[in-house]
MIVEX-923608 format. One record per residue (C-alpha): residue number from 1; residue in one letter; x, y, z. Coordinates in nm, 2 decimals. Layout:
<romars>
+------+-------+--------+--------+--------+
! dogu ! nulum !      X !      Y !      Z !
+------+-------+--------+--------+--------+
!  NUM !     a !      X !      Y !      Z !
...
+------+-------+--------+--------+--------+
</romars>
This chain:
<romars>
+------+-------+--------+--------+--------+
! dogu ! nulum !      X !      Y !      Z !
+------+-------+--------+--------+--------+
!    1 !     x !   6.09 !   9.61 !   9.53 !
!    2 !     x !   5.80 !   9.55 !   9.24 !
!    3 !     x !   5.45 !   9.71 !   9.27 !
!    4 !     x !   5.28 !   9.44 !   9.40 !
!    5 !     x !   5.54 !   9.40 !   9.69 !
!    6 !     x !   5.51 !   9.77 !   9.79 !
!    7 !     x !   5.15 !   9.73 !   9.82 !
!    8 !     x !   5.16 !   9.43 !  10.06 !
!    9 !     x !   5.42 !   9.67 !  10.27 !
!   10 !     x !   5.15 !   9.95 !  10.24 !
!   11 !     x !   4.85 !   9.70 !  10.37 !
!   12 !     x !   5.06 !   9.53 !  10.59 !
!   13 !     x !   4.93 !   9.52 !  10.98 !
!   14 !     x !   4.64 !   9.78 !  10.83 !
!   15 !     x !   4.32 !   9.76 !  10.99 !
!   16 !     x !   4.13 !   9.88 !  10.67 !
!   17 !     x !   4.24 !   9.97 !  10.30 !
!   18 !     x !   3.94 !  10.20 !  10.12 !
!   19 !     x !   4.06 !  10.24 !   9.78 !
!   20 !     x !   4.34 !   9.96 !   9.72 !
!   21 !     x !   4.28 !   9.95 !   9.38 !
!   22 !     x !   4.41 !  10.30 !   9.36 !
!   23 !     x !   4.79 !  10.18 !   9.44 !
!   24 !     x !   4.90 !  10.06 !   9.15 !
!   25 !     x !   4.81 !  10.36 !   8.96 !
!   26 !     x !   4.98 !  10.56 !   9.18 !
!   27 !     x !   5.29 !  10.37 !   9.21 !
!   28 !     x !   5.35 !  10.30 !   8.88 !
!   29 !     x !   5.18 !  10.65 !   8.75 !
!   30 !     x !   5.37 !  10.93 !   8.97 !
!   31 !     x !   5.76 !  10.94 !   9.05 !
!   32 !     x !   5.64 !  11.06 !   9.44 !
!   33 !     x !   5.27 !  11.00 !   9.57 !
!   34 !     x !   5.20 !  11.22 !   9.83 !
!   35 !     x !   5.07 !  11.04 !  10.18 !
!   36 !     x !   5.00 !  11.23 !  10.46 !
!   37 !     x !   4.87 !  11.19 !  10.85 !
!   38 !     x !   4.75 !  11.47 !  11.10 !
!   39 !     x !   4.79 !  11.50 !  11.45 !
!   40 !     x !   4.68 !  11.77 !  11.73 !
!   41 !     x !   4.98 !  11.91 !  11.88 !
!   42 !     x !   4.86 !  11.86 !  12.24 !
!   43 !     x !   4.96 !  11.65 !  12.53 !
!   44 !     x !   5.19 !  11.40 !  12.55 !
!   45 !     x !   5.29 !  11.21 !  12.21 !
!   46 !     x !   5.21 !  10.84 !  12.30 !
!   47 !     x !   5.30 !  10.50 !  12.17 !
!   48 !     x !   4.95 !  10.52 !  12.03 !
!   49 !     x !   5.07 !  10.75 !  11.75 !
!   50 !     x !   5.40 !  10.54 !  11.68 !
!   51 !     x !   5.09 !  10.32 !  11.49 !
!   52 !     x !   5.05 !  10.57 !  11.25 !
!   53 !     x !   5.44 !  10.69 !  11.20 !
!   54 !     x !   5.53 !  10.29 !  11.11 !
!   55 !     x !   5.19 !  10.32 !  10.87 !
!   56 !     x !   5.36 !  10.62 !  10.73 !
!   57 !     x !   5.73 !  10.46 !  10.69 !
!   58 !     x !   5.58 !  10.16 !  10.49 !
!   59 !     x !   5.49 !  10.41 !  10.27 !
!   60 !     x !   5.80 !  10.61 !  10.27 !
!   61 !     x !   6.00 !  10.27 !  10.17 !
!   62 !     x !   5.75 !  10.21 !   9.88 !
!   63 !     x !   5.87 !  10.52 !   9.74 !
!   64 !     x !   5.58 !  10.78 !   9.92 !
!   65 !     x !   5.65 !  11.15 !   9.99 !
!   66 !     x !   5.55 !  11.15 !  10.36 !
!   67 !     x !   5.40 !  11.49 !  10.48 !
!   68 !     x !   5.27 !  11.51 !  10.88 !
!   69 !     x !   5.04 !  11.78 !  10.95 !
!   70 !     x !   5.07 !  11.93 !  11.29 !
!   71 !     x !   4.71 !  12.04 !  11.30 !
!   72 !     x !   4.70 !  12.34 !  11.52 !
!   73 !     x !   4.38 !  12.50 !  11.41 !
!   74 !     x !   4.21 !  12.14 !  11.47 !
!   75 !     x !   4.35 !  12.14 !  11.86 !
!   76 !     x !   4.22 !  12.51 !  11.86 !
!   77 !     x !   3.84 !  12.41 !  11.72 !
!   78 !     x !   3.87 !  12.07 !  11.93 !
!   79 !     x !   3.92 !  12.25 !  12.26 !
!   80 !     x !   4.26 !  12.17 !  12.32 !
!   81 !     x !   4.41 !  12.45 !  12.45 !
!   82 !     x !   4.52 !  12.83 !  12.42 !
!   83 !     x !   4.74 !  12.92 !  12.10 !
!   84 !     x !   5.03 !  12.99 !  12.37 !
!   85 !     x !   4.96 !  12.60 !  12.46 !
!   86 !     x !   4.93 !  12.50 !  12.14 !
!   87 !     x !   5.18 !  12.70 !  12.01 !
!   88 !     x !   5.46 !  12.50 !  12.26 !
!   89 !     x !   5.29 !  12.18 !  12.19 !
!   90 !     x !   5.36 !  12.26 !  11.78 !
!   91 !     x !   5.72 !  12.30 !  11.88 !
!   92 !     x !   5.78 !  11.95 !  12.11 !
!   93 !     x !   5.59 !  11.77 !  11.86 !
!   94 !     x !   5.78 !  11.88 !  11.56 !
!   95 !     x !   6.12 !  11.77 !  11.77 !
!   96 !     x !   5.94 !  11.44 !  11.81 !
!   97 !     x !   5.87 !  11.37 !  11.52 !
!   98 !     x !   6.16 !  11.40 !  11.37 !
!   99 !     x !   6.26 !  11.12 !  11.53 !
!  100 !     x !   6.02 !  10.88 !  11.46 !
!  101 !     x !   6.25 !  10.67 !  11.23 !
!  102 !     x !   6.11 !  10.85 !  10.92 !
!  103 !     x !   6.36 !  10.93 !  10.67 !
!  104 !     x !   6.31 !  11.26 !  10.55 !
!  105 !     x !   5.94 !  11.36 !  10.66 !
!  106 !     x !   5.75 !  11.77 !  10.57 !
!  107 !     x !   5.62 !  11.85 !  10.86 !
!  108 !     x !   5.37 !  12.14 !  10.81 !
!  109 !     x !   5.15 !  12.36 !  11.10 !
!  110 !     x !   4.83 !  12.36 !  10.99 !
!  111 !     x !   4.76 !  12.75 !  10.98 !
!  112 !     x !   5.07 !  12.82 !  10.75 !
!  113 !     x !   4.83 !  12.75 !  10.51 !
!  114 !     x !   4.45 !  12.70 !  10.67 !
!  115 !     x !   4.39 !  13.03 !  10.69 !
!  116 !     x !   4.41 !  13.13 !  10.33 !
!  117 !     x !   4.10 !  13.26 !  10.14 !
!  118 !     x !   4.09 !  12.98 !   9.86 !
!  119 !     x !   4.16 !  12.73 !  10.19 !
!  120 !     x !   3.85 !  12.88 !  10.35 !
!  121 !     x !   3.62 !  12.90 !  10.04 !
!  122 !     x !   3.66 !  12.51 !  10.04 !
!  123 !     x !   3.52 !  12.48 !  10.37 !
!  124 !     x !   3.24 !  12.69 !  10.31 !
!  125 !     x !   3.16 !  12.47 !  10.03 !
!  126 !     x !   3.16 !  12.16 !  10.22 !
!  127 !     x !   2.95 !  12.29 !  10.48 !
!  128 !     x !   2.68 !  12.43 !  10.28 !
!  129 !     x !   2.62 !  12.10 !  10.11 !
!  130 !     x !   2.69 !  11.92 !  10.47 !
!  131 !     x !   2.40 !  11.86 !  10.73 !
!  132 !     x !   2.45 !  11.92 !  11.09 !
!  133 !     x !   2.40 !  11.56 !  11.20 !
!  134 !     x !   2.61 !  11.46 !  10.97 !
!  135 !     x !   2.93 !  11.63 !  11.11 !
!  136 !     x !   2.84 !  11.59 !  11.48 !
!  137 !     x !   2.84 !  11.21 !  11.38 !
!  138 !     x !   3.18 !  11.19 !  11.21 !
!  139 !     x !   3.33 !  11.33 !  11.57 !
!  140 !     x !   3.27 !  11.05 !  11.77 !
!  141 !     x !   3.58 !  10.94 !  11.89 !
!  142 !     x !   3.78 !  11.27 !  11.81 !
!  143 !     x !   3.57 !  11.54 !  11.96 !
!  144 !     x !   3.61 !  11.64 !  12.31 !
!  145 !     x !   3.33 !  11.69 !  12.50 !
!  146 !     x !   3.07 !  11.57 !  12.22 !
!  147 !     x !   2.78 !  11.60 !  12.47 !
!  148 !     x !   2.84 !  11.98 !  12.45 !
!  149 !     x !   2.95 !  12.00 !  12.14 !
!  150 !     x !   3.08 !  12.37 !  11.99 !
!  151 !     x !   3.05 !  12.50 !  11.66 !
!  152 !     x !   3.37 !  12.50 !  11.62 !
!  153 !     x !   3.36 !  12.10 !  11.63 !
!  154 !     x !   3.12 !  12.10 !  11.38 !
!  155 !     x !   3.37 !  12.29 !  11.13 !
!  156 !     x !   3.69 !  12.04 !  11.19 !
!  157 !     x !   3.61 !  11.77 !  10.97 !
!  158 !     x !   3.53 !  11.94 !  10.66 !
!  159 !     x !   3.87 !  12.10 !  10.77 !
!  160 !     x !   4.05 !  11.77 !  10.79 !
!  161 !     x !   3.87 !  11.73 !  10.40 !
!  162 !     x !   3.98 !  12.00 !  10.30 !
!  163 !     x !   4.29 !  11.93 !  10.42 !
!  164 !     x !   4.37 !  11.70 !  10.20 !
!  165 !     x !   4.35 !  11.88 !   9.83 !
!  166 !     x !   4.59 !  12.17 !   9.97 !
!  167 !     x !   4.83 !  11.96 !  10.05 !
!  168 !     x !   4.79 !  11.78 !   9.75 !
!  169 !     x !   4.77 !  11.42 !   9.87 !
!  170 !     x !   4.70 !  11.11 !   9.70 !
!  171 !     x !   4.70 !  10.87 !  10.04 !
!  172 !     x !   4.62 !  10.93 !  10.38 !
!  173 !     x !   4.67 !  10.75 !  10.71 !
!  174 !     x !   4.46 !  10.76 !  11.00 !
!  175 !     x !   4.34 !  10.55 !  11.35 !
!  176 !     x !   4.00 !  10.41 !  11.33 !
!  177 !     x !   3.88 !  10.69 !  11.53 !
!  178 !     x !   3.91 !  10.91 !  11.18 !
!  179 !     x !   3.71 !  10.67 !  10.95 !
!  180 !     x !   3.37 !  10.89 !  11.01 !
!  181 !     x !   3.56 !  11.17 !  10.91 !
!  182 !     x !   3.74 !  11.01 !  10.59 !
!  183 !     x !   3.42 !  10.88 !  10.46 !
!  184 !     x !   3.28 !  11.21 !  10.43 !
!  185 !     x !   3.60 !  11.27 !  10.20 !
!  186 !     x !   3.47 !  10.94 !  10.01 !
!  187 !     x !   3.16 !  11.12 !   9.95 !
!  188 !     x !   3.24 !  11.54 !   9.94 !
!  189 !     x !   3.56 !  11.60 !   9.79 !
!  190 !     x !   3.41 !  11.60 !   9.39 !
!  191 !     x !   3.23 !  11.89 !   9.56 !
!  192 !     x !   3.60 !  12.07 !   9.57 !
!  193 !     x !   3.71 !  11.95 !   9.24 !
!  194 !     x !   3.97 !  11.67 !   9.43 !
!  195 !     x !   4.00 !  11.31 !   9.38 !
!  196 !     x !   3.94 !  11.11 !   9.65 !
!  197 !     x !   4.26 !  10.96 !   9.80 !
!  198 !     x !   4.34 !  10.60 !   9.95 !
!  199 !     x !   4.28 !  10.57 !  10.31 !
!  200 !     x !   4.47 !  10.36 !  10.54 !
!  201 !     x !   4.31 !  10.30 !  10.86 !
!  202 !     x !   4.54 !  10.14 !  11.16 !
!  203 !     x !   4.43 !   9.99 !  11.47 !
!  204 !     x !   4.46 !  10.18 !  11.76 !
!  205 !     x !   4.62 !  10.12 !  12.12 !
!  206 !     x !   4.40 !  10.09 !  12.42 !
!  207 !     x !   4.40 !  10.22 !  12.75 !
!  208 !     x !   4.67 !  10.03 !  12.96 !
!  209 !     x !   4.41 !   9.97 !  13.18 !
!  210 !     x !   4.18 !   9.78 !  12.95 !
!  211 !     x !   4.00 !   9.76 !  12.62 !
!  212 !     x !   3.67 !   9.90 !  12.87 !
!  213 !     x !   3.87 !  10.20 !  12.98 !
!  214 !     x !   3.87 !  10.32 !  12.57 !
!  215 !     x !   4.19 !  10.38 !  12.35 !
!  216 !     x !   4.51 !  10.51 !  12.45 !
!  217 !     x !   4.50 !  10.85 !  12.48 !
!  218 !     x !   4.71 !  11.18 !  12.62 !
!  219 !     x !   4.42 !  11.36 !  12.76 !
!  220 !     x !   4.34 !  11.04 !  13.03 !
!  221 !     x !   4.35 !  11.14 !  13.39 !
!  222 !     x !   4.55 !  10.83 !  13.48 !
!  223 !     x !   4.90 !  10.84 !  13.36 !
!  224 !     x !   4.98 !  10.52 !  13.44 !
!  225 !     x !   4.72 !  10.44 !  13.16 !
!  226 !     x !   4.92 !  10.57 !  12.87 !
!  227 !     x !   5.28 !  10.54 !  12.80 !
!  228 !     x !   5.47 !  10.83 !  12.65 !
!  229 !     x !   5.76 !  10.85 !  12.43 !
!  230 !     x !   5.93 !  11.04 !  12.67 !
!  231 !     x !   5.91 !  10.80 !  12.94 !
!  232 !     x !   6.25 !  10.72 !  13.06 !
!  233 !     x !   6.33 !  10.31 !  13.03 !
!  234 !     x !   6.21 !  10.23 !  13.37 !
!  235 !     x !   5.86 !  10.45 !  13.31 !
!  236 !     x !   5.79 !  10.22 !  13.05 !
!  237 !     x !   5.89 !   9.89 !  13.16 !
!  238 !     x !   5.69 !   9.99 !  13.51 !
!  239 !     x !   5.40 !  10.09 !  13.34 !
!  240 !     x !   5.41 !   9.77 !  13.13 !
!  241 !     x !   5.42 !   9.57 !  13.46 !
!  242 !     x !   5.07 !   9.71 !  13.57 !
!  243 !     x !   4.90 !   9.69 !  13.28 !
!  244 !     x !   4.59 !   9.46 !  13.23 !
!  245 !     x !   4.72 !   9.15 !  13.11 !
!  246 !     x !   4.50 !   8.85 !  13.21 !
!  247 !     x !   4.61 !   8.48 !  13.17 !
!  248 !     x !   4.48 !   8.33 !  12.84 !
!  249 !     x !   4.27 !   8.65 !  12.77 !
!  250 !     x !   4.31 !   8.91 !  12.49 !
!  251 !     x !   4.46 !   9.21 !  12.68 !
!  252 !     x !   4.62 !   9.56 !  12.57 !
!  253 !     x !   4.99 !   9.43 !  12.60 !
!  254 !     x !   4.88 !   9.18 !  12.35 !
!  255 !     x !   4.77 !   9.41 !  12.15 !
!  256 !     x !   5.11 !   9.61 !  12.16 !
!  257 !     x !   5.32 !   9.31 !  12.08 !
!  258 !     x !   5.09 !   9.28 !  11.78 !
!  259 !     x !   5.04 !   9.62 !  11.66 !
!  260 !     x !   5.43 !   9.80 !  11.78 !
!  261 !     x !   5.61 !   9.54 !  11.87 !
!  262 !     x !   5.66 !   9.25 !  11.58 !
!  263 !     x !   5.62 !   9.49 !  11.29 !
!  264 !     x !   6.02 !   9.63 !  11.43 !
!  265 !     x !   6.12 !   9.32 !  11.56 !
!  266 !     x !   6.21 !   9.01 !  11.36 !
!  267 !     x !   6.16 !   8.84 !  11.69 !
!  268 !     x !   6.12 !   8.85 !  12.07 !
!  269 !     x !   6.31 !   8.65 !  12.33 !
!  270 !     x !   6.11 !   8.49 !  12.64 !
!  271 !     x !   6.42 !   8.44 !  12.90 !
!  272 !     x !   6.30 !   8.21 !  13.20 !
!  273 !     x !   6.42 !   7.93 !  13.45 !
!  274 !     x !   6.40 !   7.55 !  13.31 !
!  275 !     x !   6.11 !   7.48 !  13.58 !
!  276 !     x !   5.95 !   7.75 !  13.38 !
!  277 !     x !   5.95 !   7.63 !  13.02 !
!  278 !     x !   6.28 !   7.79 !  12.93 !
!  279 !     x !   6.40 !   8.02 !  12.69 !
!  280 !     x !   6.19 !   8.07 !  12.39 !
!  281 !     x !   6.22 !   8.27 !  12.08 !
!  282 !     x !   5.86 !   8.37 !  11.92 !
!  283 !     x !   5.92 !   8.46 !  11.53 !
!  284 !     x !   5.55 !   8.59 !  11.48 !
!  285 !     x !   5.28 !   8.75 !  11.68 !
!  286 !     x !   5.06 !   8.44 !  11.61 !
!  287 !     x !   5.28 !   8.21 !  11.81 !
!  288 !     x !   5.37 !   8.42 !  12.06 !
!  289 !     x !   4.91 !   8.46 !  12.09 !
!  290 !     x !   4.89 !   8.09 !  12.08 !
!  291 !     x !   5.15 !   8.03 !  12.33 !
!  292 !     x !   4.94 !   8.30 !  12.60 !
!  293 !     x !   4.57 !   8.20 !  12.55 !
!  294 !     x !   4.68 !   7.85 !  12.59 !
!  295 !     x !   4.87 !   7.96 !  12.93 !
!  296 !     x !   5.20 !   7.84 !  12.82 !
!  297 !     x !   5.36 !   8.15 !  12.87 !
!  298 !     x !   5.28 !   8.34 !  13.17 !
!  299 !     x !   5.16 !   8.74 !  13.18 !
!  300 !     x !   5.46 !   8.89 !  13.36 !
!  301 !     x !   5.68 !   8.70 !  13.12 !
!  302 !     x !   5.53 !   8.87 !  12.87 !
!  303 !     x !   5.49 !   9.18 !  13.01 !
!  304 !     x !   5.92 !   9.18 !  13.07 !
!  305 !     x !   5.97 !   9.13 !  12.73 !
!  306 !     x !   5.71 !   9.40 !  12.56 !
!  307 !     x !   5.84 !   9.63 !  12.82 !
!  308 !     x !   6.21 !   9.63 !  12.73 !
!  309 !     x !   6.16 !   9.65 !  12.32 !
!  310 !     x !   5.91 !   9.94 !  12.39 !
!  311 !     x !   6.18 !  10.14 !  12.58 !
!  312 !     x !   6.43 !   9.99 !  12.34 !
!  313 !     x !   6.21 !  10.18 !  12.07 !
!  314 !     x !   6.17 !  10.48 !  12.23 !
!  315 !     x !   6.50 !  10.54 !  12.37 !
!  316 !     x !   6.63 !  10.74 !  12.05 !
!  317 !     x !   6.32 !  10.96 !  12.05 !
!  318 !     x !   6.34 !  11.05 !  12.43 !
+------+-------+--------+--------+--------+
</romars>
């Protein structure tokens, strides 16, 4: 694989590339770039962070080093839990994770090294050059609870900056829902004496329920919402069946074959009667889209098919 074919991999399905340019360089300049991606250990993992992990293996083929922070401090600040929660989350995760599909991943917990006086000195210099708006603003869409926001909330993103110079990283990968956050890395991390990485920035999953109900998350009240990698086969398949998944409209199974789904599988297989159509084989998302806003394939055909290949998936992490 030449440069220029391991940066297609690494924008492939990508929402957002800030600093392509970057690649190259990196590629052709260091024998193992660093990329990294942090989660908080808490609640269920959910096919919402599979995004990220296929992000992270595109890199890991085109030669990355792939380090996944298990950001306990941040779950802690965020108001995620006790550290005896937390602390049992850290474990699950990391048993998770490890098999994600990723070849050979560092996972590091984020106070094995957060709490260290030249981690904390960074922070501190963030914040004084940091405005109060201007962190409150960047945790819209991670913060719990924004309305009542703690200081402690205020203190996570220039965290999550930080971050990234002590684990020495020269990409990172993130959901939408981190792009406030990343851009004050664009803009602060000179003020640390670290160059400012290449962010990837994936599309994320909604709510089962629909694109209203918000993204896919583990902290929703309604399970049948969100779909767990340790949902047995059936779990998945039956929470597949209820989704929201309107004839001919855009709807979060459709977003699942697009964003999961077709960068795995080479293919998917629609089986159904002759009166129905047939059997059809869809090589691309785009035809299999076509096909369903033109009603020529029906929702709880596709809903039977995006159902088995996520439990397929999932079934070695489970």
């Amino acid at each position: 694989m030449d440069v220029k074919e391991k940066i297609e991999l690494i924008k492939r399905n990508a929402d957002e590339v800030l600093g392509e340019e970057k690649l190259s360089g990196l590629l052709k300049g260091k024998k193992q770039p660093i990329v990294y991606c942090g989660y908080e250990p808490s609640g269920e993992v959910h096919i919402g962070h599979f995004v990220t992990v296929l992000k992270l293996k595109d890199f890991e083929d085109a030669g990355f080093k792939v380090k996944i922070l298990l950001a306990d401090w941040h779950a802690w600040l965020n108001r995620k839990g006790d550290w005896k929660f937390i602390g049992e989350q850290v474990k699950k995760w990391e048993k998770s994770f490890k098999k994600m599909g990723l070849k050979n991943p560092e996972i590091v917990v984020g106070t094995s090294f957060e709490r260290k006086p030249e981690y904390i000195d960074d922070v501190f210099q963030l914040a004084a050059v940091s405005t109060l708006n201007r962190g409150l603003r960047s945790m819209q869409g991670v913060a719990r609870d924004l309305e009542n926001a703690k200081v402690t909330q205020i203190i996570y993103p220039f965290m999550q900056v930080v971050d990234m110079k002590h684990l020495k990283v020269d990409a990172v990968v993130g959901g939408m829902e981190q792009r406030k956050i990343h851009m004050i890395a664009v803009e602060s991390l000179k003020d640390i004496d670290y160059p400012v990485p290449v962010f990837v920035h994936t599309a994320l999953i909604p709510s089962l329920k629909g694109e209203n109900e918000g993204k896919m998350s583990s902290s929703s009240s309604d399970k049948d919402a969100m779909i767990s990698v340790s949902d047995s086969s059936d779990e998945i398949k039956k929470k597949v069946s209820k989704a929201f998944c309107p004839e001919g409209q855009k709807n979060p199974v459709l977003d699942i074959a697009r964003i999961l789904i077709f960068p795995v599988f080479d293919s998917v297989e629609i089986k159904r009667p002759e009166k129905f159509g047939g059997d059809v084989i869809y090589g691309s998302y785009h035809d299999l889209e076509k096909d369903f806003l033109a009603k020529k394939l029906h929702p709880m055909d596709l809903k039977k098919v995006i159902g088995e290949k996520l439990a397929e998936m999932f079934e070695k992490v489970r």
